[in-house]
C-alpha positions in Angstrom: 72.9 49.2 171.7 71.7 45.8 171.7 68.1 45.7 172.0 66.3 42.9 171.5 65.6 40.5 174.6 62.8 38.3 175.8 60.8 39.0 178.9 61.4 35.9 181.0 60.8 34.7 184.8 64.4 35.5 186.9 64.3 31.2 186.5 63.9 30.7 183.1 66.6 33.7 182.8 69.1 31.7 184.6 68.5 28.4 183.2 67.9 30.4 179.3 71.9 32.5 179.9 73.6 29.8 181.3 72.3 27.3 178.6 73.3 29.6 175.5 76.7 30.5 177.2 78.0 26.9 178.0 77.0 26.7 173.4 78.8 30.1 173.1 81.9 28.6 174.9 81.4 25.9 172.6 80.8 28.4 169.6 77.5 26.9 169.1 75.0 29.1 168.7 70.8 29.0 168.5 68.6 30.7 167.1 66.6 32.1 169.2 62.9 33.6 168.8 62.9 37.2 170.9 60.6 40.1 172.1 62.0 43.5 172.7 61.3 44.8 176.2 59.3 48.3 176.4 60.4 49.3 179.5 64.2 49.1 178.3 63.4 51.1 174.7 61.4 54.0 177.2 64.0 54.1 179.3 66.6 54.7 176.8 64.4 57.1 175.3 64.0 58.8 178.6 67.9 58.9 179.2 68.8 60.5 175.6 66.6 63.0 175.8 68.3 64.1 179.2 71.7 64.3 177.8 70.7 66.7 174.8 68.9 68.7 177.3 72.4 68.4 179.2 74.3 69.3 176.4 71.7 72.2 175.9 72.4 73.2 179.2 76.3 72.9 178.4 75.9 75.7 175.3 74.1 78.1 176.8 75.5 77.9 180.5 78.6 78.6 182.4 79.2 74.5 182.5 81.4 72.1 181.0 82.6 71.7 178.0 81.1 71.6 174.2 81.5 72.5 170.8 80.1 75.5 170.9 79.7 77.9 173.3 77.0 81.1 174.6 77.5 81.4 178.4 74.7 82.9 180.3 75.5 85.4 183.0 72.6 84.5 184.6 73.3 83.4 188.1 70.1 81.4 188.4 70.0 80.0 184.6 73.9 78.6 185.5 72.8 77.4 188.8 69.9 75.0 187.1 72.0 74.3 184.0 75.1 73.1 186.9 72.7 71.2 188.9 71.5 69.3 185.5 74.7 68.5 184.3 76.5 67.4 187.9 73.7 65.1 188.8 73.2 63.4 185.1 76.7 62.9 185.2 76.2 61.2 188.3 74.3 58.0 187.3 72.9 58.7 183.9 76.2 57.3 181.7 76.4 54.5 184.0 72.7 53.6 183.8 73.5 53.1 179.9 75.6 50.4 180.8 73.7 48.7 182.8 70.9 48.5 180.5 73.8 47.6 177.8 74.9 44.7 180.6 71.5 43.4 180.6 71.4 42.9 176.8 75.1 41.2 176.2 74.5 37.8 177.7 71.8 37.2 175.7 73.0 38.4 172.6 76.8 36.8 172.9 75.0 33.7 173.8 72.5 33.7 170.4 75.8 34.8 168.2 78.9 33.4 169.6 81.6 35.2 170.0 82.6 35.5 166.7 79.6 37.1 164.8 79.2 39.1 168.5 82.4 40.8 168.3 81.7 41.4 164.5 78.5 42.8 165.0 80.1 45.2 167.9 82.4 46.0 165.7 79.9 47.2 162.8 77.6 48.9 165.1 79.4 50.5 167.5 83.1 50.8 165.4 81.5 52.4 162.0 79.8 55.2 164.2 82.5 55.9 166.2 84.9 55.9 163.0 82.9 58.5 161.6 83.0 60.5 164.7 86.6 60.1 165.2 87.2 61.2 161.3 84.9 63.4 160.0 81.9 64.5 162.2 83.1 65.7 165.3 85.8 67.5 163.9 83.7 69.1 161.2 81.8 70.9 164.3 84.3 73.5 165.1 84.5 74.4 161.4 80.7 74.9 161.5 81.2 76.9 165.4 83.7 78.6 163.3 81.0 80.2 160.9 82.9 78.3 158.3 86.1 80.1 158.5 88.8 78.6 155.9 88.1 75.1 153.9 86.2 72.4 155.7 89.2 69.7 154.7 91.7 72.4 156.1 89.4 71.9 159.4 89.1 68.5 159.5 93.2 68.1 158.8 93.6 70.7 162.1 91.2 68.5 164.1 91.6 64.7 163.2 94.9 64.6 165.4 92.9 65.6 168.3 91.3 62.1 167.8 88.3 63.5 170.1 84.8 61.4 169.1 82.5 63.7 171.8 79.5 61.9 173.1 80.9 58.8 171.5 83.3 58.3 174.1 80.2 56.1 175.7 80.4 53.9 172.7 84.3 53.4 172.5 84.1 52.2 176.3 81.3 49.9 175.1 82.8 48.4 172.5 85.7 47.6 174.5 83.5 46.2 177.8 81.9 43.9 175.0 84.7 42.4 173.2 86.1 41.8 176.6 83.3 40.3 178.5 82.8 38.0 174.7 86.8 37.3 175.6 86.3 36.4 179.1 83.0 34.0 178.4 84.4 31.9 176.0 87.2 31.2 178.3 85.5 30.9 181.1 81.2 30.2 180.9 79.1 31.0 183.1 77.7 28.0 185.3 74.0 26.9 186.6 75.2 28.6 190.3 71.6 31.1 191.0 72.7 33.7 193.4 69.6 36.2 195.2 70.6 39.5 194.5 70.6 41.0 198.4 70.7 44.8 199.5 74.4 44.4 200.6 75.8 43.4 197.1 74.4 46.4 195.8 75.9 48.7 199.2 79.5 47.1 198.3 79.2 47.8 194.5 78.5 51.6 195.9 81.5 51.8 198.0 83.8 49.9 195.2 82.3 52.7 192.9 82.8 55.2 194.9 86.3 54.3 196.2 87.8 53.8 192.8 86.4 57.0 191.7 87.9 58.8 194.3 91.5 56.9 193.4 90.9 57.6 189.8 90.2 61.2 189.5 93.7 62.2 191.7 95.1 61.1 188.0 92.2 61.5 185.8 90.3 64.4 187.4 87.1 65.6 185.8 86.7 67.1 182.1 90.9 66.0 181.9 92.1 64.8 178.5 93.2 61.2 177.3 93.3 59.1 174.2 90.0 59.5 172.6 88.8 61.8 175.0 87.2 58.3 176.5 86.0 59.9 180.4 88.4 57.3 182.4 87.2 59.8 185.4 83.6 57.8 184.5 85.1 54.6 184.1 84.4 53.0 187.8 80.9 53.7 187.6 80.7 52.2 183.8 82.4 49.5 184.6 80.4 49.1 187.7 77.3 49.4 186.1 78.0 47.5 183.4 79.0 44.5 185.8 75.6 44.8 187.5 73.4 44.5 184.0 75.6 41.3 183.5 75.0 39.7 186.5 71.5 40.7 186.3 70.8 39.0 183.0 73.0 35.6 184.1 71.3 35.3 187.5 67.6 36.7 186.7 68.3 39.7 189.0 66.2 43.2 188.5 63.4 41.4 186.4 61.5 42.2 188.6 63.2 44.1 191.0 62.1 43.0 194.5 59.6 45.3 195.9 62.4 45.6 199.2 65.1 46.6 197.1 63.3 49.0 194.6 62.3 50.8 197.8 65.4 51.3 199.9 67.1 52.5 196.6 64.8 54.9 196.1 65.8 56.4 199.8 69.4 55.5 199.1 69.1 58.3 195.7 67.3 61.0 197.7 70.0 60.3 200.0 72.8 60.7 197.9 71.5 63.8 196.1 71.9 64.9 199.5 75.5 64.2 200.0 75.5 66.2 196.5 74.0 69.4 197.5 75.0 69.7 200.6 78.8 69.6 199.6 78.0 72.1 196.9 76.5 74.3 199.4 79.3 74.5 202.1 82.0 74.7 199.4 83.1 77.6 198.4 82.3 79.7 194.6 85.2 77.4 192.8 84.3 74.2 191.4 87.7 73.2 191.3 88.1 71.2 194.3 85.1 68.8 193.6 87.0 67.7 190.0 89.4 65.5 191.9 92.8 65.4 194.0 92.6 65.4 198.3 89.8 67.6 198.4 87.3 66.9 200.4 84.9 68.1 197.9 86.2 65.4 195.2 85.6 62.8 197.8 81.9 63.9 198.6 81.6 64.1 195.0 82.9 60.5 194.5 80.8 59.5 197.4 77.1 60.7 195.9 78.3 58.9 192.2 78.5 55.8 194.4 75.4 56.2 196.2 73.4 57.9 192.8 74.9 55.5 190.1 74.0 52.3 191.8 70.7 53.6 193.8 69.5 55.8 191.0 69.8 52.9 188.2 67.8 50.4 190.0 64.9 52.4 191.1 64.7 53.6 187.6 64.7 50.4 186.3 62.2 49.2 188.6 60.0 52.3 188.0 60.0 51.4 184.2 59.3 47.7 184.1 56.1 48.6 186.6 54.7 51.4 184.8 56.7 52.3 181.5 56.5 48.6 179.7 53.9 49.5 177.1 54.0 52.1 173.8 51.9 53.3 170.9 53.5 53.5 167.4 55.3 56.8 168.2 56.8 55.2 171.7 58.0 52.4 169.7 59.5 54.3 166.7 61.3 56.6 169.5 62.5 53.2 171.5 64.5 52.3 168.3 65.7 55.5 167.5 67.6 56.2 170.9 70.9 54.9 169.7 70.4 57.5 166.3 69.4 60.0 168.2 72.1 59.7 170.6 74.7 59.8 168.1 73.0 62.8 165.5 72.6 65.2 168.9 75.7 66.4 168.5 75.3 67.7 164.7 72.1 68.8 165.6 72.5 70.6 168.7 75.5 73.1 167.4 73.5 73.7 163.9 70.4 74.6 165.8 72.9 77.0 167.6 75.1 78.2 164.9 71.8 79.1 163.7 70.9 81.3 166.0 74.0 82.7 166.8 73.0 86.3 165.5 69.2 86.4 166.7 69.1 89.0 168.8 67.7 87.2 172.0 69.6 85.7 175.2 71.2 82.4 175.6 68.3 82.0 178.5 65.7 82.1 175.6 67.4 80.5 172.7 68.2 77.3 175.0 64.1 77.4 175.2 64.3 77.1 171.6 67.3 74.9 171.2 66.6 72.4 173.5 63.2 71.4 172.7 64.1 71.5 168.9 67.3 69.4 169.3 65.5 66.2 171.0 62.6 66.3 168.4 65.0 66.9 165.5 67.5 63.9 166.8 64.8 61.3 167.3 63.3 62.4 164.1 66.3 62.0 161.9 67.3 58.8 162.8 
């Protein structure tokens, strides 16, 4: 959400942070003359398109939760579309965060905190209003093959105060304005600490600890104010810690070639855990949505190995190989955050759509899914 940065040495990004942030404390700031980073814009790109294709998998499969609805009863079709959907939710929300982490310094330190939180507020608060008030809600009339009035709908649905796939930006908004909080009160100092193999093990075990503590409250796909995923929350939060570290100590820019390597046999690892609990468990999915299961705590287990493991070696993989784009790369790097916030519109017309074409929910997700991540990048 905040995507334009300066590709810098790890020393020049601890000296650039920490200068800017002792002016933000000061509510000084600088302008300061920026270059967006490829690698960042294809990854983003790269991590939209897997959540509409998760969501695709959500409409036309026996898995989780949407707007609207065609269940398969394919076995193999809601095998695939589980797999998708338990893995992404594994790492891919968190990995969001961490590339939003590695943006804020920068950008709290060339605002100050006042035009920061403003900003925040316009970018991530006008969205999520409209969410909240009138688009989400407006879907089930549309599901609904628009039964009744659409302000009838909307006056059913408001209350449910439930903004969908803009949950993500409600946590965001609030991780910014408080990180923006807890910098001007206390800046960061000129202290360069080497990002070592072990901090990233005990951010795994944190993660997958408090996930393990959360979900006997919150368990998976439960219900609270604005819908906001609190069973996610440790790995968000976690995530999002690392990308701020990262950009105030020069970490993961580069990765080291050590580290980028031993997460990449940490995530195979951790898929690992995944499937093999999936595979001795039994035909209910219950058990691995949270409580003293043992299931729940395999499953909390794999999100600490994937979301930490999984987010670096991706990030590694795109700075080394992903960090150039042609015109259509580009336009597609600054359309992430539109797309990402149009899929769900998009997605549940393309269905409506094709509610009464006479084909199965196998091939109409063939047709959905494809059409949904060109239309979403397209339109915004």
């Amino acid at each position: 959400c905040c995507i334009s940065t300066p590709t810098r040495s790890p020393g020049e990004a601890v000296r650039g942070v920490t200068d800017r942030l002792r002016r933000t404390a000061q509510i000084e700031p600088g302008p300061v003359v920026t270059r967006r980073r490829v690698y960042l814009d294809n990854l983003k790109v790269m991590l939209v398109t897997a959540v509409i294709l998760g969501h695709a998998f959500i409409t036309y499969g026996d898995v989780g939760s949407w707007k609207y609805n065609e269940p398969s009863t394919s076995d193999p079709f809601n095998v695939v579309a589980g797999l998708v959907v338990a893995v992404g939710s594994l790492f891919a929300m968190g990995l969001f965060f961490l590339i939003a982490g590695l943006l804020t310094p920068q950008s709290l330190g060339r605002k100050g905190p006042a035009r920061f939180t403003l900003d925040r507020g316009v970018r991530l608060g006008l969205p999520l209003a409209a969410y909240l008030l009138f688009v989400y809600p407006s879907l089930d009339w549309v599901a609904d093959d628009f039964t009744g009035s659409l302000l009838t709908a909307l006056g059913d649905r408001i209350p449910d105060w439930d903004p969908g796939p803009l949950w993500f930006v409600a946590a965001l908004l609030v991780f910014s304005v408080v990180y923006a909080a807890y910098r001007t009160i206390r800046p960061a100092v000129d202290r360069p600490v080497a990002l070592r193999p072990v901090h990233l093990v005990w951010l795994g075990a944190v993660i997958a600890a408090s996930t393990f503590v959360v979900r006997l409250e919150f368990p998976i796909d439960s219900s609270q104010l604005l819908m906001i995923h609190v069973w996610q929350w440790p790995q968000c939060i976690g995530l999002f810690t690392l990308g701020i570290l990262a950009a105030e100590h020069g970490w993961l820019d580069p990765t080291p070639d050590r580290l980028r390597v031993l997460a990449g046999r940490w995530a195979i690892g951790g898929v690992g855990v995944m499937v093999g609990a999936f595979a001795a468990s039994s035909d209910s999915l219950d058990p691995f949505e949270g409580g003293w299961t043992w299931q729940a705590g395999a499953v909390a287990v794999a999100e600490g190995i994937l979301a930490v493991s999984l987010a670096v070696w991706l990030l590694a993989r795109f700075r080394a190989h992903h960090d150039a784009a042609g015109p259509v790369a580009r336009g597609a790097g600054r359309a992430a955050f539109g797309a990402y916030v149009l899929q769900a519109p998009v997605l549940v017309g393309l269905a409506v759509a094709l509610r009464d074409v006479g084909i199965g929910p196998e091939a109409k997700f063939l047709i959905v899914a494809p059409l949904g991540i060109g239309l979403s990048f397209a339109l915004a």
